[in-house]
N, CA, C and O of each residue as an XYZ file, in Angstrom:
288
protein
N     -34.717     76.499      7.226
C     -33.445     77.145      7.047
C     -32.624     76.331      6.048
O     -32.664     75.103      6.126
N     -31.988     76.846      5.248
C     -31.219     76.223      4.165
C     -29.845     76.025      4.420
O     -29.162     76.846      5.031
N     -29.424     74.969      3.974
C     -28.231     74.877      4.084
C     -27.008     74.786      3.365
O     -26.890     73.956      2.464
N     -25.973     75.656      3.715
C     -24.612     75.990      2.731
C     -24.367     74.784      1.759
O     -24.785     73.672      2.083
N     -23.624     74.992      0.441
C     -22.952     73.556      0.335
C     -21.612     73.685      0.533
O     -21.285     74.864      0.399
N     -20.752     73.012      0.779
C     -19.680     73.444      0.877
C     -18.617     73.882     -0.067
O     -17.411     73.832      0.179
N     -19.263     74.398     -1.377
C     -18.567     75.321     -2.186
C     -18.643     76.474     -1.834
O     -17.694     77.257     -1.784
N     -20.110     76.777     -1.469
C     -20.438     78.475     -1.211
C     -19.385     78.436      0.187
O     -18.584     79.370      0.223
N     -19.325     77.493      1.273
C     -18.412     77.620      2.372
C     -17.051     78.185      1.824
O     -16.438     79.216      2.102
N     -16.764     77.064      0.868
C     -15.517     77.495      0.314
C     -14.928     78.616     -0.110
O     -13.820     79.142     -0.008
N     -16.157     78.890     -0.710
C     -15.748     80.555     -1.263
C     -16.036     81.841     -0.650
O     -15.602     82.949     -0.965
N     -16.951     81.468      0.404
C     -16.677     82.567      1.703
C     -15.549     82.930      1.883
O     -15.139     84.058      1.607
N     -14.649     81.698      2.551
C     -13.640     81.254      3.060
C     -12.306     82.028      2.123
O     -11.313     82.601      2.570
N     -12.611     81.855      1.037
C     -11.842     82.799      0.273
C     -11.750     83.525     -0.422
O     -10.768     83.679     -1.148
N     -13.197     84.497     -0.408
C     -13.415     85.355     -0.634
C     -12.304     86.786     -0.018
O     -11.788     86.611      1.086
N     -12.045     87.918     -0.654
C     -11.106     88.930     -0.100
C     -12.025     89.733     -0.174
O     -12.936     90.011     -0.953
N     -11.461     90.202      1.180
C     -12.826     91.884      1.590
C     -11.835     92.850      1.509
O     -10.620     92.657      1.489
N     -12.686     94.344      1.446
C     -12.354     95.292      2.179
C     -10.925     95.432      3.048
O     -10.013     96.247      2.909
N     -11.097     94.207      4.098
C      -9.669     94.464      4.688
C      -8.290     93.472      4.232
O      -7.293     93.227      4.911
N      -8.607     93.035      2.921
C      -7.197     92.442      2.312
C      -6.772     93.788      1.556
O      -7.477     94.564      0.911
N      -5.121     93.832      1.891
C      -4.642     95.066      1.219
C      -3.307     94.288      0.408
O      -2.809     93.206      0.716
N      -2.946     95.109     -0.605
C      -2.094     94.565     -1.663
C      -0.664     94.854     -0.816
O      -0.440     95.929     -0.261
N       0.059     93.964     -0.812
C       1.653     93.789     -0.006
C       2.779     94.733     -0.646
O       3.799     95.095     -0.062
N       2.460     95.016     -1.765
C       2.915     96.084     -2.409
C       3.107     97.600     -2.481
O       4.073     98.333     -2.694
N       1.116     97.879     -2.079
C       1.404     99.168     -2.182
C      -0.118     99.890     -0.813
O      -0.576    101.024     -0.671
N      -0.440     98.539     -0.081
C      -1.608     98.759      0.265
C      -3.273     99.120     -0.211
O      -4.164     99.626      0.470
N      -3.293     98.778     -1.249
C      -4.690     98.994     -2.045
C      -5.351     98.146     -2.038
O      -4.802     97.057     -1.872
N      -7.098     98.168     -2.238
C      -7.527     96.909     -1.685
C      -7.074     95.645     -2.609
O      -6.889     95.699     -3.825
N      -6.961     94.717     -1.938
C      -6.262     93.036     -2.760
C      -7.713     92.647     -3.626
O      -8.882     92.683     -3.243
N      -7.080     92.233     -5.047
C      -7.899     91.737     -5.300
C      -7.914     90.611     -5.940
O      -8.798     89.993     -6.534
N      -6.242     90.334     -5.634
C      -5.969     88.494     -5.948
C      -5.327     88.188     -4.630
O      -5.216     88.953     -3.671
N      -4.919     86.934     -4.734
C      -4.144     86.380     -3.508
C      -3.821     85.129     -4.307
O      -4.583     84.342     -4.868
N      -2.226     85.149     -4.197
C      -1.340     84.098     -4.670
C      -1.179     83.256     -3.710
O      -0.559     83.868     -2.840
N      -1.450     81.845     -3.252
C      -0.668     80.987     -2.939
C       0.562     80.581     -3.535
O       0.575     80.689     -4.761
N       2.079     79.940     -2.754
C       3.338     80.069     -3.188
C       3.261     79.042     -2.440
O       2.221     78.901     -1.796
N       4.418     77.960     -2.304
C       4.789     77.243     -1.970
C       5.361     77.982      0.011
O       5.326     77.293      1.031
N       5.753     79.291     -0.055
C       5.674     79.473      0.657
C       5.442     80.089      1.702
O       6.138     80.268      2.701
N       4.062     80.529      1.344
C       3.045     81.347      1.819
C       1.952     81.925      1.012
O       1.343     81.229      0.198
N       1.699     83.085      1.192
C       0.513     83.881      0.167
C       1.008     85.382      0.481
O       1.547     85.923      1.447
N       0.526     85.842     -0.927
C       0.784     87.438     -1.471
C      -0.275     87.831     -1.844
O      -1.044     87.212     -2.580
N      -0.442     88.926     -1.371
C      -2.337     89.900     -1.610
C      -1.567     91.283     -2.748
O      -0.582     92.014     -2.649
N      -2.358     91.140     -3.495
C      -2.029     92.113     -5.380
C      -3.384     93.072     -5.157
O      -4.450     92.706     -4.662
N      -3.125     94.088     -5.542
C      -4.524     94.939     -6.072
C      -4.469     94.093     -7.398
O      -3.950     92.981     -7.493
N      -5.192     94.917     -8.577
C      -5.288     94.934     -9.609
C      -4.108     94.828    -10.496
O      -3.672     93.924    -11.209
N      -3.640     96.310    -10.171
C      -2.588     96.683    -11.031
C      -1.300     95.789    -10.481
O      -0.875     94.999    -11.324
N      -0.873     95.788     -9.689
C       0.419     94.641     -9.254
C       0.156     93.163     -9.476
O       0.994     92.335     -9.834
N      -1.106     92.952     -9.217
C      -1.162     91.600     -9.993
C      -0.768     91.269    -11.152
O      -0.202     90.226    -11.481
N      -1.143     92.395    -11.959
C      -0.918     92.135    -13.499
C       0.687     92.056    -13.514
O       1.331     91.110    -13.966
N       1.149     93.075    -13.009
C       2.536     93.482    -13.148
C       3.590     91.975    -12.834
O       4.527     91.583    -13.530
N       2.874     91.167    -11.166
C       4.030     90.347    -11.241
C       3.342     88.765    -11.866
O       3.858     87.647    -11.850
N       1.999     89.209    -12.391
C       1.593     87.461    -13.282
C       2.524     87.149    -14.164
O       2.178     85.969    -14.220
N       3.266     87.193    -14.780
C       4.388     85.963    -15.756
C       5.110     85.718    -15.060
O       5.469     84.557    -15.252
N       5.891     86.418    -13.808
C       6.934     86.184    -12.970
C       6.450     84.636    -11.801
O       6.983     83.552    -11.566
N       5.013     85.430    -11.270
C       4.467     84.267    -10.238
C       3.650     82.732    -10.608
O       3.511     81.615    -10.110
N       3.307     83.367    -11.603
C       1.625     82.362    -11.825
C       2.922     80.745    -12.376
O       2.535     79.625    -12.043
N       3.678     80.807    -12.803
C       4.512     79.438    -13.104
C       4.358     78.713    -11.803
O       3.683     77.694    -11.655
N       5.012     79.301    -10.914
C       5.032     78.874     -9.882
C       4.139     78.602     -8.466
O       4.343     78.012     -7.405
N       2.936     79.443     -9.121
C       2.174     79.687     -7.910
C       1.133     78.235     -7.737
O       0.774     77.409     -8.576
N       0.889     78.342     -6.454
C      -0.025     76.964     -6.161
C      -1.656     76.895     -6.247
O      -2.544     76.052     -6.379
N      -1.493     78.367     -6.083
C      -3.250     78.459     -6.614
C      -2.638     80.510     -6.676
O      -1.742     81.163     -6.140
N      -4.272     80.926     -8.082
C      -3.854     82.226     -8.327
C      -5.660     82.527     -8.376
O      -6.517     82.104     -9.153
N      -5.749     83.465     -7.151
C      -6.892     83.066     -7.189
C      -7.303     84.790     -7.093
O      -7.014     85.498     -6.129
N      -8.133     85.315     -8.488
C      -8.371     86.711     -8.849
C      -9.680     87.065     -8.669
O     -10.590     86.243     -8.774
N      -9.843     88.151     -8.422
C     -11.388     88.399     -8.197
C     -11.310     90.073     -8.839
O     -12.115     90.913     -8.436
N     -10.657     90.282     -9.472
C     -10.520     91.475    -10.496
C     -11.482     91.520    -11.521
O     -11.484     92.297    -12.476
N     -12.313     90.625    -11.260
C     -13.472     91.002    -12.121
C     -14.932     91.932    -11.634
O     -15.860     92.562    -12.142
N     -14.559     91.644    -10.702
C     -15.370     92.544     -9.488
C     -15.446     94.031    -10.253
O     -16.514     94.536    -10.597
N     -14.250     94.596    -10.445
C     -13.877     95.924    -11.201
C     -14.574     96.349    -11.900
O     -14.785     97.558    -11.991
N     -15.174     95.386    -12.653
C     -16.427     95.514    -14.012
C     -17.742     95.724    -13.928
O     -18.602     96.087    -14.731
N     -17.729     95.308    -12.358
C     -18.883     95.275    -12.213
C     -19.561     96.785    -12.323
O     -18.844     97.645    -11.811
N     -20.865     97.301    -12.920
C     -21.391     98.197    -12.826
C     -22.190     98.418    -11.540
O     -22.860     97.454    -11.169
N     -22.235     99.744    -10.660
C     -23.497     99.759     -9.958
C     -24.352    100.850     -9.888
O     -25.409    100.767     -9.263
């Protein structure tokens, strides 16, 4: 049996599924801002909308909007 390293842990860990929804408008999240004081879940489109406003400030901006591209 093989074992994790603890990056892939890591990125389980913060990976966003299915049930992260954007705080905005409910669509699935597909960033999540850390803030100094707390965290905010963005679809796509609201991410974009509040990145110049947040990302100065944010403590980690962590996007997975590339997913979008993906073909299947």
């Amino acid at each position: 049996m093989s074992q994790m390293t603890t990056d892939a842990v890591d990125e389980l860990d913060t990976a966003l599924t299915a049930l992260d929804r954007c705080d905005a408008c409910g669509a699935q999240a597909y960033i999540r801002v850390t803030l100094a004081s707390g965290e905010l879940l963005f679809c796509a489109h609201h991410g974009a909308k509040v990145k110049d406003k947040l990302q100065p400030t944010a403590v980690d901006w962590h996007d997975e909007t590339a997913r979008l591209d993906v073909e299947r």
